[in-house]
C-alpha positions in Angstrom: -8.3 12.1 -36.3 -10.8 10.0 -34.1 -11.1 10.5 -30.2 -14.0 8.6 -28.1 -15.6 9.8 -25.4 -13.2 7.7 -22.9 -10.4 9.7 -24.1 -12.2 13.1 -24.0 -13.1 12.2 -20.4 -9.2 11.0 -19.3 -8.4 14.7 -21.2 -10.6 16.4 -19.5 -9.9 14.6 -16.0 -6.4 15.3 -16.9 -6.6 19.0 -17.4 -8.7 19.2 -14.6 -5.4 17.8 -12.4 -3.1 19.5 -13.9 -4.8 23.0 -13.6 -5.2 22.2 -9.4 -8.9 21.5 -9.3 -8.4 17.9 -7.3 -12.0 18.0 -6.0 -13.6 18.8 -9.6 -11.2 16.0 -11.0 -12.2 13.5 -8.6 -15.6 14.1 -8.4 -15.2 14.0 -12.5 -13.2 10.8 -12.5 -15.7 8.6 -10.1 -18.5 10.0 -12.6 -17.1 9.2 -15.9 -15.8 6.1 -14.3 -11.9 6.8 -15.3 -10.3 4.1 -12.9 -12.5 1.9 -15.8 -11.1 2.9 -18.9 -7.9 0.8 -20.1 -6.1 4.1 -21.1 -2.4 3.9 -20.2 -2.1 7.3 -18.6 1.9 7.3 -18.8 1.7 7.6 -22.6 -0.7 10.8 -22.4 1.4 14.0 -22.5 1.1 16.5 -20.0 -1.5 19.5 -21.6 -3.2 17.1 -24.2 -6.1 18.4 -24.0 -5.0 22.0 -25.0 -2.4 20.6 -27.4 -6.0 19.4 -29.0 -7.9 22.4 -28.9 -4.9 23.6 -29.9 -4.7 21.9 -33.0 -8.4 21.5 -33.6 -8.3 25.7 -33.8 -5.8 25.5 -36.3 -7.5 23.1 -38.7 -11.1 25.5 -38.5 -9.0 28.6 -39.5 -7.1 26.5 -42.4 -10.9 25.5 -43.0 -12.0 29.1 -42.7 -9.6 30.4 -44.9 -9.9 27.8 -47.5 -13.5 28.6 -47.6 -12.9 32.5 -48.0 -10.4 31.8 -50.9 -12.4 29.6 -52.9 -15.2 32.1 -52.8 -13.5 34.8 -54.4 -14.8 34.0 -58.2 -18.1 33.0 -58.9 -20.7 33.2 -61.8 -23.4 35.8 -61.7 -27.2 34.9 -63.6 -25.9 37.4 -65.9 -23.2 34.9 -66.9 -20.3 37.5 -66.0 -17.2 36.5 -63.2 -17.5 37.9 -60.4 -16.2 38.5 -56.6 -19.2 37.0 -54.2 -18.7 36.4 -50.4 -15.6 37.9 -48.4 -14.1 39.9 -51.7 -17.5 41.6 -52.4 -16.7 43.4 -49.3 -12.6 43.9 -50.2 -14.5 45.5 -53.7 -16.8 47.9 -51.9 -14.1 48.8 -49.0 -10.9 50.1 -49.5 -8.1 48.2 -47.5 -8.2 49.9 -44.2 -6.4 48.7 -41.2 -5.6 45.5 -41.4 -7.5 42.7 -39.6 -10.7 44.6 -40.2 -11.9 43.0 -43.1 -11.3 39.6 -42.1 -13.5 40.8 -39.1 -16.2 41.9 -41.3 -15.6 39.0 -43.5 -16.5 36.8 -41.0 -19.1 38.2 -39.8 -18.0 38.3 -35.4 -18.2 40.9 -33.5 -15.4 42.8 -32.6 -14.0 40.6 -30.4 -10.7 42.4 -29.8 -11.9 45.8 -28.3 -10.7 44.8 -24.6 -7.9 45.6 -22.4 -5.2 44.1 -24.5 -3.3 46.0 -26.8 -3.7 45.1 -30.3 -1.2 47.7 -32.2 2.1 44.9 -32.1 0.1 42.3 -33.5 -1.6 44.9 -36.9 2.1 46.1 -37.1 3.3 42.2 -37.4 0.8 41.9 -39.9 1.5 44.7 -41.8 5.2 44.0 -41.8 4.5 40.4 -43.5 1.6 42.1 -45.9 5.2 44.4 -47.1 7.2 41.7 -47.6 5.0 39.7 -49.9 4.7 42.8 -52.0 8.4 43.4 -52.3 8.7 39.6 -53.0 6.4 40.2 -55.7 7.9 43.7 -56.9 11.8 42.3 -56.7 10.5 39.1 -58.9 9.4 41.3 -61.5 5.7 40.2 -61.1 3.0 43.2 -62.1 0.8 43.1 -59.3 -2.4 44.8 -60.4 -5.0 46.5 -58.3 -7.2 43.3 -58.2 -3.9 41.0 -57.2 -3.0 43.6 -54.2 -6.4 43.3 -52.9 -6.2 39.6 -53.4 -3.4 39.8 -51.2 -4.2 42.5 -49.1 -7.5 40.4 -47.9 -5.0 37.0 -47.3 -2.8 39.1 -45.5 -6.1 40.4 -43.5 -6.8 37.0 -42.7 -3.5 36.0 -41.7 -3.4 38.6 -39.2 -6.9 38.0 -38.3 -5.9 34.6 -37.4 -2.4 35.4 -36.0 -4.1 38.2 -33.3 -6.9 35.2 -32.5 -4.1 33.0 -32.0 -1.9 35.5 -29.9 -5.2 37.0 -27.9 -6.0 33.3 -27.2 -2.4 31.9 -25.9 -2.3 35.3 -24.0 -5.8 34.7 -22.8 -4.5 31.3 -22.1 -1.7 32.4 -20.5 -3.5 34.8 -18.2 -5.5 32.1 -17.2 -2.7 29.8 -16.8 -1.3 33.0 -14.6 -4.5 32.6 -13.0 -4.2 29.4 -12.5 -0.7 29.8 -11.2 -2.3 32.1 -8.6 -5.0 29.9 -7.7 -2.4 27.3 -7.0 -0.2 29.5 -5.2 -2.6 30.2 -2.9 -4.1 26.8 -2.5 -0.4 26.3 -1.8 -0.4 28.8 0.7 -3.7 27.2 2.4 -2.2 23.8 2.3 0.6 25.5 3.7 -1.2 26.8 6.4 -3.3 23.3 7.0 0.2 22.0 7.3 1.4 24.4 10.0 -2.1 23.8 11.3 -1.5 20.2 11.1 1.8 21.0 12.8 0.5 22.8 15.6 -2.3 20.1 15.8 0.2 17.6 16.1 2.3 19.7 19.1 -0.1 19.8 20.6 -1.2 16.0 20.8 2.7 15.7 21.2 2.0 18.0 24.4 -1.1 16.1 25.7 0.6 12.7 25.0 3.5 13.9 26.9 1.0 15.3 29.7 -0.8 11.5 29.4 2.8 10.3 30.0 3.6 12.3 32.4 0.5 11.2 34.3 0.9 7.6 33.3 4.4 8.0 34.7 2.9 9.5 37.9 0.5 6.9 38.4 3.0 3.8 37.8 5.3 5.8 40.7 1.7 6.2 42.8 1.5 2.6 41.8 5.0 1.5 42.7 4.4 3.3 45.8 1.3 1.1 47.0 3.0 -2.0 45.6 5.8 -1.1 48.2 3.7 -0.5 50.7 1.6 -3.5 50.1 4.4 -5.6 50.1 5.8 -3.9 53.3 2.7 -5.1 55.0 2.7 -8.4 53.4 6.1 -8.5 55.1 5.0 -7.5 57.9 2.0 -10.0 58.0 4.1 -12.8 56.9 6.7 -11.5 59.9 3.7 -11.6 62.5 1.9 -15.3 60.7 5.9 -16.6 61.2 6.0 -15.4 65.3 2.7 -16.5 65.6 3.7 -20.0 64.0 7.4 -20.1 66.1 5.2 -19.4 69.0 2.6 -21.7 68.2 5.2 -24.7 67.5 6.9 -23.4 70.8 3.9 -24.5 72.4 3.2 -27.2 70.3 6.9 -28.2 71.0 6.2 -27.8 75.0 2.9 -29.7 74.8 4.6 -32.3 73.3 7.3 -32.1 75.6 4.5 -32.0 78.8 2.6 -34.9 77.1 6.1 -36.9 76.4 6.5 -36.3 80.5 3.0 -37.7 81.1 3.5 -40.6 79.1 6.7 -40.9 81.2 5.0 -40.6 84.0 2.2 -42.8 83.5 5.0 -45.4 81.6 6.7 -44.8 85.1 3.3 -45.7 86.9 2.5 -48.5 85.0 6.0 -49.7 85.6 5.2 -49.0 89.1 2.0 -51.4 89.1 3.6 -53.9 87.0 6.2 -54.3 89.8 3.1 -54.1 92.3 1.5 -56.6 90.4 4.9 -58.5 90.3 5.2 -58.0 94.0 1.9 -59.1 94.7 1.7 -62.3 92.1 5.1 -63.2 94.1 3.0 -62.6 97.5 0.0 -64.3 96.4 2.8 -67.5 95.2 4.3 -67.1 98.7 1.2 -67.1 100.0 -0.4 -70.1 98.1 3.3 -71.9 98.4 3.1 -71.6 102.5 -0.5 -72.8 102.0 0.3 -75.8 100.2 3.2 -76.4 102.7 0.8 -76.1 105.6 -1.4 -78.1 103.4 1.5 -80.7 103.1 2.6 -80.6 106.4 -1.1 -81.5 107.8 -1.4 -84.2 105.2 1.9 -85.4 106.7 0.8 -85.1 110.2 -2.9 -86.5 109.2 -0.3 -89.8 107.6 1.7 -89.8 110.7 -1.3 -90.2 112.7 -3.1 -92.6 110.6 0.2 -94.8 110.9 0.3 -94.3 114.2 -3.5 -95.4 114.4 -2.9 -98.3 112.7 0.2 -99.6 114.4 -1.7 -99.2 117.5 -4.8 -100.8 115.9 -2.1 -103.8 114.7 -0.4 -103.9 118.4 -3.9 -104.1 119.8 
């Protein structure tokens, strides 16, 4: 199995969701560049990472074991067969409790001496180690001192693996209790963020409504001057129209006082035209008589002339 260092990222950015730790997983994410990666995240199940360790844990104790096993026989320098490695120890110690010699065999410290109890799993163990040998007794197989040692140091590792196995998932499990906690009560503060959010939010409810409110009170002060500014634009436009009736009642008398000196001076002139009338027809009167006296002395100046010469012709 092959796994690039993309993949270990998306894993690890994974786990880091899935156990609550958004920060750490997004701070993680811009730093391995994630959004990046061409990794179809629908296909990845949920707890892959463990599911890995998981499985990568198994493979070094199959490895372990295999190790151990193959060990058992070797060849001294004296040319004799012999138990080297993990079974020199079964041949110097007698089988004690089991899971101690796979400790010893290994060579780790005692891991297990903590606040769990370890008594279930050794009595699990145990109870397996029995049924082998009954398997072997019933089957008519001769199990001899070297064979139940054999066995006795398999079953010692299987146990020794089985308690890793079950410290570890409860481990995991504690911390996955842990973890439940931790989410809980980042639950609980996002809870209260909410309510705080909440109360946040009546409250800029409240001052929007007081805003409103006081928007509401200043469109009514508003409405209020409007009125009142239109009451006087009545008002003035009331006054502007007296003014102007008044003004066109004067205009309107002016016009009547000016129509009744044009009527009077129309009268006047009508008056000196008949003057002038009267006195052309005095002055034609006048120059008529004078051309009739004018007329009547030319007559008289003709009579007399006549008569001058009919006196001159009788003489």
């Amino acid at each position: 199995m092959s796994i690039t260092s993309d993949e270990v990222n998306f894993l690890v950015y994974r786990y880091l969701q899935e156990s609550g730790f958004s920060h750490s997983a997004f701070t993680f994410g811009i730093e391995s560049h994630i959004s990046q990666s061409n990794i179809n995240g629908t296909l990845v199940p949920p707890a892959a990472l463990i599911s890995i360790l998981q499985k990568g844990l198994q493979y070094v104790e199959a490895e372990i074991s295999i190790n151990e096993v193959s060990s058992f026989m070797a060849t001294r320098r004296d040319g004799t067969r012999g138990y080297t490695g993990a079974m020199a120890g079964v041949r110097r110690q007698k089988p004690t409790r089991a899971g101690t010699v796979g400790r010893e065999c290994w060579k780790t410290p005692d891991v297990f001496e903590n606040k769990y109890s370890l008594n279930p799993y050794f009595q699990k163990g145990s109870r397996q180690c029995f049924k082998c040998f009954s398997f072997a007794f019933n089957a008519g197989i001769n199990l001899g001192l070297l064979e139940i040692r054999i066995a006795s140091f398999l079953c010692s590792l299987h146990i020794c693996v089985f308690i890793c196995v079950c410290i570890w998932r409860e481990r995991e499990r504690e911390r996955e209790r842990e973890r439940e906690r931790e989410r809980e009560r980042e639950r609980e503060r996002e809870r209260e963020r909410e309510r705080e959010r909440e109360r946040e939010r009546e409250r800029e409810r409240e001052r929007e409504r007081e805003r409103e409110r006081e928007r509401e009170r200043e469109r009514e002060r508003e409405r209020d001057r409007q009125t009142e500014r239109q009451r006087e634009t009545d008002r003035q436009r009331e006054t502007d129209k007296q003014r102007e009736r008044q003004r066109q009642r004067e205009r309107d008398r002016e016009r009547e006082r000016e129509r009744e000196r044009e009527g009077e001076r129309e009268r006047q002139r009508g008056r000196e035209r008949q003057t002038e009338r009267e006195r052309k027809r005095q002055r034609q009167r006048e120059k008529e008589k004078q051309r009739e006296r004018q007329k009547q002395r030319e007559r008289k100046r003709q009579r007399q002339r006549e008569r001058d010469r009919d006196k001159d012709r009788e003489t």
